[in-house]
C-alpha positions as CSV (number, residue, x, y, z in Angstrom):
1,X,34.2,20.3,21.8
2,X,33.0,19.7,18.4
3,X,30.5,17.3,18.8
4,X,29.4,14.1,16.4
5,X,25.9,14.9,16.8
6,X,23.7,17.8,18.2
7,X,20.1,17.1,18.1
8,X,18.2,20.0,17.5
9,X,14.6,21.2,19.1
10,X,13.7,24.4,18.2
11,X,10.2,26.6,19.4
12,X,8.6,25.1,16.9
13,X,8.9,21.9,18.1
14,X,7.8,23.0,21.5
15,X,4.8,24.7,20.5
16,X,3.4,21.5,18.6
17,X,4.5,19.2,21.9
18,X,2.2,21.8,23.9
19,X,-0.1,22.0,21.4
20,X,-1.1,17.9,21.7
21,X,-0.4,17.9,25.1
22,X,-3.6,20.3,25.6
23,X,-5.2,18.1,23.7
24,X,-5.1,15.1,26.0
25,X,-5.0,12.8,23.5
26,X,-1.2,11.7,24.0
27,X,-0.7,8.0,22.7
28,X,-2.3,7.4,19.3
29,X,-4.4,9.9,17.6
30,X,-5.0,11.9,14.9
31,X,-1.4,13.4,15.3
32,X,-0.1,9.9,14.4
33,X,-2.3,9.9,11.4
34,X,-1.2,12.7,10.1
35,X,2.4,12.2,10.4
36,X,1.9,8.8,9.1
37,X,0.5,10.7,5.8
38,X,2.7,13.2,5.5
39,X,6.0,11.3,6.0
40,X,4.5,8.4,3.5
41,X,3.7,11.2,0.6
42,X,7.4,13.0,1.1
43,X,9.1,9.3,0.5
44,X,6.8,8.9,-2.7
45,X,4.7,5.9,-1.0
46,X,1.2,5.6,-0.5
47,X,0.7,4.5,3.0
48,X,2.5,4.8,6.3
49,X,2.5,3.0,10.0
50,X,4.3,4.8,12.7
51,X,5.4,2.6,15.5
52,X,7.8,2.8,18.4
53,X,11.4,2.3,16.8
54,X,13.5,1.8,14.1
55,X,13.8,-1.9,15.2
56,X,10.6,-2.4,15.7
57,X,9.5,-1.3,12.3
58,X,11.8,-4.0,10.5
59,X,10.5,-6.6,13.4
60,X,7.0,-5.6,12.3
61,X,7.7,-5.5,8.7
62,X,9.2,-9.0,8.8
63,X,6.0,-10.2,10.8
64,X,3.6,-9.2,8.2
65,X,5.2,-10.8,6.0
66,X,5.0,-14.4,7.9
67,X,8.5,-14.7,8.8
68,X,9.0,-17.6,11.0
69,X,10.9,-20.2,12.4
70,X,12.5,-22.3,9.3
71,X,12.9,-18.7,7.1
72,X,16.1,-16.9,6.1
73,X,16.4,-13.6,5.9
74,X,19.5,-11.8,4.4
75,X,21.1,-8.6,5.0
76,X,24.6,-7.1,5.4
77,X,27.3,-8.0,7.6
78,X,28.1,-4.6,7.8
79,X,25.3,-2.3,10.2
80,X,24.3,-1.9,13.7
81,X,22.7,-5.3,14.8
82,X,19.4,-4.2,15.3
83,X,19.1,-4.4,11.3
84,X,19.5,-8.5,12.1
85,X,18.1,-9.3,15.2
86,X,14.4,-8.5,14.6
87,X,15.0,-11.6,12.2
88,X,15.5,-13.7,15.0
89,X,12.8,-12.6,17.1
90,X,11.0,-14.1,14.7
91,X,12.7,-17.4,14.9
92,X,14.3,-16.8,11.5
93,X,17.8,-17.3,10.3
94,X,19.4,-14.0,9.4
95,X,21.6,-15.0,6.5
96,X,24.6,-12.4,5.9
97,X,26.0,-10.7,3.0
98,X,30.0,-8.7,2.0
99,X,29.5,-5.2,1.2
100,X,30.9,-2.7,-1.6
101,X,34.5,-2.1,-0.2
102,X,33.5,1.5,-1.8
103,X,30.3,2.5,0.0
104,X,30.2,0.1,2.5
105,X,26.6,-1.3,1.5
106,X,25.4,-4.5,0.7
107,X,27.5,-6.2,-2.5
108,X,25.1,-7.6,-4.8
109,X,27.3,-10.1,-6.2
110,X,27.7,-11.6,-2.6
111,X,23.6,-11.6,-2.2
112,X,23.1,-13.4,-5.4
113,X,25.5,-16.7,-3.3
114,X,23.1,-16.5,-0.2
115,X,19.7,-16.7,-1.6
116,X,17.6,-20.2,-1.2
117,X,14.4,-21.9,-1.1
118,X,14.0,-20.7,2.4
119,X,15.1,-17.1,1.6
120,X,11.9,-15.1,2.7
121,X,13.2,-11.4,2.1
122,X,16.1,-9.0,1.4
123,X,17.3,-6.2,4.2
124,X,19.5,-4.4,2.4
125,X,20.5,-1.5,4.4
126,X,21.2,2.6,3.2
127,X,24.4,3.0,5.1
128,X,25.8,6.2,6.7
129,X,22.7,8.3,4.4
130,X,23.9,6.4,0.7
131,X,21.3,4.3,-0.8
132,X,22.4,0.6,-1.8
133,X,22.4,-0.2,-5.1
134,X,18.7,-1.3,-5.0
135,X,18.1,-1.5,-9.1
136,X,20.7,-4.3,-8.8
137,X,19.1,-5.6,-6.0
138,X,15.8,-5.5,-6.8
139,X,16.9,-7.1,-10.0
140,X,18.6,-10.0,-8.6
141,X,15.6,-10.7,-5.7
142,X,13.5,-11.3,-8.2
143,X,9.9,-12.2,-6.2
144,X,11.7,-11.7,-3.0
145,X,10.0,-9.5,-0.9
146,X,13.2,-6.8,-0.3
147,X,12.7,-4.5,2.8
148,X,15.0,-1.4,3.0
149,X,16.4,-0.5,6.4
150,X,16.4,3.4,5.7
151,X,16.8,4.5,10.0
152,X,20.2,6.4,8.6
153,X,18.9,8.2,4.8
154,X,15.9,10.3,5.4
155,X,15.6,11.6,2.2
156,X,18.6,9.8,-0.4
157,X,17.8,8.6,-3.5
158,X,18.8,6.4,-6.2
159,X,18.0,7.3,-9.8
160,X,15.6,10.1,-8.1
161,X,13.7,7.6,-5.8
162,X,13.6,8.3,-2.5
163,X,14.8,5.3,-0.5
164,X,12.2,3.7,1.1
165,X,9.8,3.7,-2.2
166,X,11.9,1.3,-4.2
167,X,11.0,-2.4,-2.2
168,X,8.3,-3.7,-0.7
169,X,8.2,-1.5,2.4
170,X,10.6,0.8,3.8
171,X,11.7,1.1,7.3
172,X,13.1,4.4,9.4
173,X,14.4,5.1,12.6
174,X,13.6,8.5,14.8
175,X,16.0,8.0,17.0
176,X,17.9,11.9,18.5
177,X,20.8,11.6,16.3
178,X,19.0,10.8,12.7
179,X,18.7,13.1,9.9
180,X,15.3,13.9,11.4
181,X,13.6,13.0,15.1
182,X,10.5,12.0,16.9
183,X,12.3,11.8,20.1
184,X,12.3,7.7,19.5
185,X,10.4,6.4,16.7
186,X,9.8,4.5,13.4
187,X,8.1,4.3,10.8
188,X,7.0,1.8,8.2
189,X,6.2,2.8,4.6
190,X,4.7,0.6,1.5
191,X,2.5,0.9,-1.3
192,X,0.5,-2.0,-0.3
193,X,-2.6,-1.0,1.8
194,X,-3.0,-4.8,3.3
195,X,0.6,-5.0,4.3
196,X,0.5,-1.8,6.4
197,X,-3.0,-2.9,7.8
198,X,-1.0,-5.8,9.3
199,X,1.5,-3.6,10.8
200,X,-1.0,-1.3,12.4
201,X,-3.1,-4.6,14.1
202,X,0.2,-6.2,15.1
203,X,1.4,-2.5,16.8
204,X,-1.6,-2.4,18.5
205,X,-2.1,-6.0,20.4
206,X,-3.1,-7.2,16.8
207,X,-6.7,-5.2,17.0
208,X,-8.1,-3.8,14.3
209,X,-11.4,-2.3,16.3
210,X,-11.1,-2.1,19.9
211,X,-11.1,-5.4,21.7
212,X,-11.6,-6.7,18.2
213,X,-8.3,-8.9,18.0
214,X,-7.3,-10.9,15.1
215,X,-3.8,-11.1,15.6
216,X,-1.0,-11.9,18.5
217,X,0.4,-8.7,18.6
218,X,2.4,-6.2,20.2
219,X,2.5,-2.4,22.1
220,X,5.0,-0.9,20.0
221,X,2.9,2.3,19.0
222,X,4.3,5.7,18.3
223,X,3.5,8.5,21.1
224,X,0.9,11.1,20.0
225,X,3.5,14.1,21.2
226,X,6.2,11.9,19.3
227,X,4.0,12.7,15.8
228,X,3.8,16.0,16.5
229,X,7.9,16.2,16.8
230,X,7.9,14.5,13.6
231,X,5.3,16.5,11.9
232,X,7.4,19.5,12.2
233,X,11.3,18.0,11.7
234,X,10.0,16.7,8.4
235,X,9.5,20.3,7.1
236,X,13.0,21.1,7.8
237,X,14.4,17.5,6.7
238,X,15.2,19.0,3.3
239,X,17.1,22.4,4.6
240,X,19.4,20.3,7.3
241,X,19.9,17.4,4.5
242,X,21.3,20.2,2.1
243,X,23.7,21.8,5.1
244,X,24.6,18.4,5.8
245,X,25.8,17.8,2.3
246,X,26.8,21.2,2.3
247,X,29.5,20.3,5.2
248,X,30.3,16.6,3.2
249,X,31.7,18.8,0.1
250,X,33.7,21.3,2.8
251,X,34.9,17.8,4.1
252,X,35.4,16.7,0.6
253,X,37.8,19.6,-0.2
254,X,39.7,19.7,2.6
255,X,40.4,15.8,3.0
256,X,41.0,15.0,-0.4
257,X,44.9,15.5,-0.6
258,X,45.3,14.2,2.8
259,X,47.8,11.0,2.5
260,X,46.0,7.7,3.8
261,X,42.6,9.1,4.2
262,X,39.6,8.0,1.4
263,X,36.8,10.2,1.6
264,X,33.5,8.9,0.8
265,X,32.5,7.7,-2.4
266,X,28.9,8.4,-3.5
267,X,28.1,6.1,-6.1
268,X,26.3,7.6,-9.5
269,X,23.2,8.4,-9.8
270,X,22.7,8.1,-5.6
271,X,21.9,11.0,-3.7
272,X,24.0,10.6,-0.1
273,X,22.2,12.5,2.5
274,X,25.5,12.1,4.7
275,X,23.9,10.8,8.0
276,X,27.8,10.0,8.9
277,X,30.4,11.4,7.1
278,X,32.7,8.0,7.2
279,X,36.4,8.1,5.8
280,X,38.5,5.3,5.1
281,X,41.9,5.1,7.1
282,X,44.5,2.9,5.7
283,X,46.5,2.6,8.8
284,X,46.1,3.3,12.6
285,X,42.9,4.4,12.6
286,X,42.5,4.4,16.3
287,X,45.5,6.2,16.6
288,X,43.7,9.0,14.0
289,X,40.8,8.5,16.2
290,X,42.1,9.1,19.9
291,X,44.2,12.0,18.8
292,X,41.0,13.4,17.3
293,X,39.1,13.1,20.6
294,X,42.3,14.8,22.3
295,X,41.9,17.8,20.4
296,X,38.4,18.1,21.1
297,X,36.7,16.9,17.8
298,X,34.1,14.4,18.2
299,X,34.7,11.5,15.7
300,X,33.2,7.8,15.9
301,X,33.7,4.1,14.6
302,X,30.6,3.0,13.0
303,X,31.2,0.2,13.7
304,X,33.8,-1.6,15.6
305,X,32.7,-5.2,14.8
306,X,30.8,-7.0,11.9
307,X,27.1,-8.6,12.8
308,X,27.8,-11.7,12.3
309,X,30.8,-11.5,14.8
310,X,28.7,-10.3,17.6
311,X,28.4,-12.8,20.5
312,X,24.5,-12.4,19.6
313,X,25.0,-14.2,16.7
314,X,27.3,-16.8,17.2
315,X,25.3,-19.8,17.2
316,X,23.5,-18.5,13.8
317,X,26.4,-16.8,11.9
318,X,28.6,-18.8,9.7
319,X,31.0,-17.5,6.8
320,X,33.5,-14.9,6.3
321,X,33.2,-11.1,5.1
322,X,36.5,-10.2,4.4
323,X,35.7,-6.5,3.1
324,X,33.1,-5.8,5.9
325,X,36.1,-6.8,8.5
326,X,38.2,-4.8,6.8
327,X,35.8,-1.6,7.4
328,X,35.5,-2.4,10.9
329,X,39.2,-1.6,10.8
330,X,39.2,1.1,8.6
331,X,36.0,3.3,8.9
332,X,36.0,6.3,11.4
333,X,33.2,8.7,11.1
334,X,33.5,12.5,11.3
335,X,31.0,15.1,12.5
336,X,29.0,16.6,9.7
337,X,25.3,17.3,11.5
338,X,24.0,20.5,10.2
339,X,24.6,22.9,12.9
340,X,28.6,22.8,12.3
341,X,30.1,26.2,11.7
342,X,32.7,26.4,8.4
343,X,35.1,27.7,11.1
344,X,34.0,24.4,13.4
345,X,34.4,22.0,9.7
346,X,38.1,24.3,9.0
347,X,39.2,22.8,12.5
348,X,38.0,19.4,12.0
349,X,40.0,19.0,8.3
350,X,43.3,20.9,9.5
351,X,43.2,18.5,13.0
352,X,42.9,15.5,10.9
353,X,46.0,16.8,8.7
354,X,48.1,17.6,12.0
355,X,47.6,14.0,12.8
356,X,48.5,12.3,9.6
357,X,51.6,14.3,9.2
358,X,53.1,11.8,12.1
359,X,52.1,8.6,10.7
């Protein structure tokens, strides 16, 4: 079985998980400090909270910004619904966007029709590893506060940015199957000091001293043994990201010429850090799909409904997002993790060809 993913732990790893658990100091320490620091500098930022998931930094980012009941937030149509529903933990109105049919991120044209007087930030989100078009974005937000959803592009840029640098704050996932783990995790990156204050009172039950509480906040710290994970995937972030691409050109090459199939576009001046390796079908897609999974080759649809059509979010979704319905049709996502053989990639191209040549 070719798998879609294959988390990797290596005696590294171990040895720093030891290493803080002989310390004793295993929820929030200097470990968490550190890794705060480190991950911060390598995403061209200045500061850094670490907190428990990817959700919860982009619930915690919208908190610290005041986001409340009688706000809109917008973001794309087209992600996994935890880049929406922190907005309504907040009692906020998450406000949907169409995406680029091309790279499947949010369409700037379509943001420029959603934004109001109540509109109190922008999530666009870095899809599959590819940066959105945030110098568009950015552009069109104005004052906006915008606050990049980066849990699947570790390390893309745009125009030589790192995402995560380019908007108010940044948010990433650590979750097993990202470009780099903690186990579970997130982080929350920004260049203002105040803002990421915030985030570390309202991770911590809203103290800033102990027992000293200024804010209503939460438990949603990241694990001292977590940091130390994270600590030592980041130095290998930028190896695996190049075998990742690496695998996304063998893919490239092999795919190309294959009738029905669209590989994926990068757009210029992005650097696509291929978190998923997501080809356009044109017809029977789940037919490409289940044949796939016959033959052993791990392949997955990212994702099989838009946001806004999620029972979740009927009472607060309205519109239609023609091109993000089409994807959910369309997109089917091939294994490209960096511990795929060329021989394991050969199989994955020449099954994908076997199948087409029946449709």
């Amino acid at each position: 079985m070719i798998n879609m993913a294959r988390p990797v732990m290596e005696k590294e790893e171990i040895d720093a998980v030891i290493r803080v658990m002989e310390t004793g100091i295993l929820a929030h320490g200097p470990e968490v400090v550190a890794f705060e620091e480190e991950f911060a500098r390598y995403c061209g930022s200045k500061y850094g909270a670490a907190v428990s998931s990817g959700t919860s930094a982009i619930h915690l980012a919208l908190a610290a910004l005041g986001v409340g009941p009688g706000d809109e937030v917008i973001t794309t149509s087209f992600s996994f619904i935890a880049s929406a529903t922190p907005i309504l933990f907040l009692g906020a109105k998450p406000v949907f966007t169409d995406i680029d049919p091309r790279t499947f991120n949010m369409d700037p044209e379509s943001l420029k029709g959603k934004i109001t007087e109540r509109t109190k930030a922008i999530i666009p989100v870095h899809l599959y590893g590819q940066s959105a078009n945030m110098k568009r974005i950015l552009k069109i937000a104005s004052d906006i506060p915008v606050l990049e959803d980066c849990a699947q592009a570790h390390g893309a840029t745009h125009d030589d940015e790192k995402v995560g640098s380019m908007g108010k704050a940044g948010m990433f996932s650590f979750y097993p199957t990202k470009n780099m783990t903690t186990g579970e995790g997130g982080m929350v990156i920004s260049e203002d000091e105040e803002f990421i204050e915030s985030i570390r009172m309202l991770r911590n039950h809203g103290q800033s001293a102990r027992y000293d509480h200024h804010k209503v906040g939460y438990n949603l710290r990241m694990t001292s043994i977590s940091a130390a994970i994270g600590r030592v995937q980041l130095t290998k972030l930028e190896k695996r990201n190049l075998a990742r691409i690496k695998n996304a050109r063998l893919l490239d090459e092999g795919l190309e010429d294959v009738e029905g199939i669209l590989t994926p576009y990068v757009e210029p001046g992005n650097g696509h850090v291929y978190h998923q390796y997501t080809i356009k079908v044109d017809q029977d897609r789940d037919g490409l799909s289940g044949f796939l999974a016959e033959k052993g080759i791990g392949n997955k649809v990212f994702y099989p409904t838009t946001i806004p059509s999620s029972p979740a979010m009927k009472k607060v979704s309205t519109g239609t997002y023609p091109r993000a319905e089409e994807a959910t049709k369309q997109a089917l996502s091939l294994p490209v993790h960096p511990s795929l053989s060329e021989d394991e990639i050969a199989k994955v191209v020449d099954t994908v060809k076997l199948a087409r040549k029946g449709v």
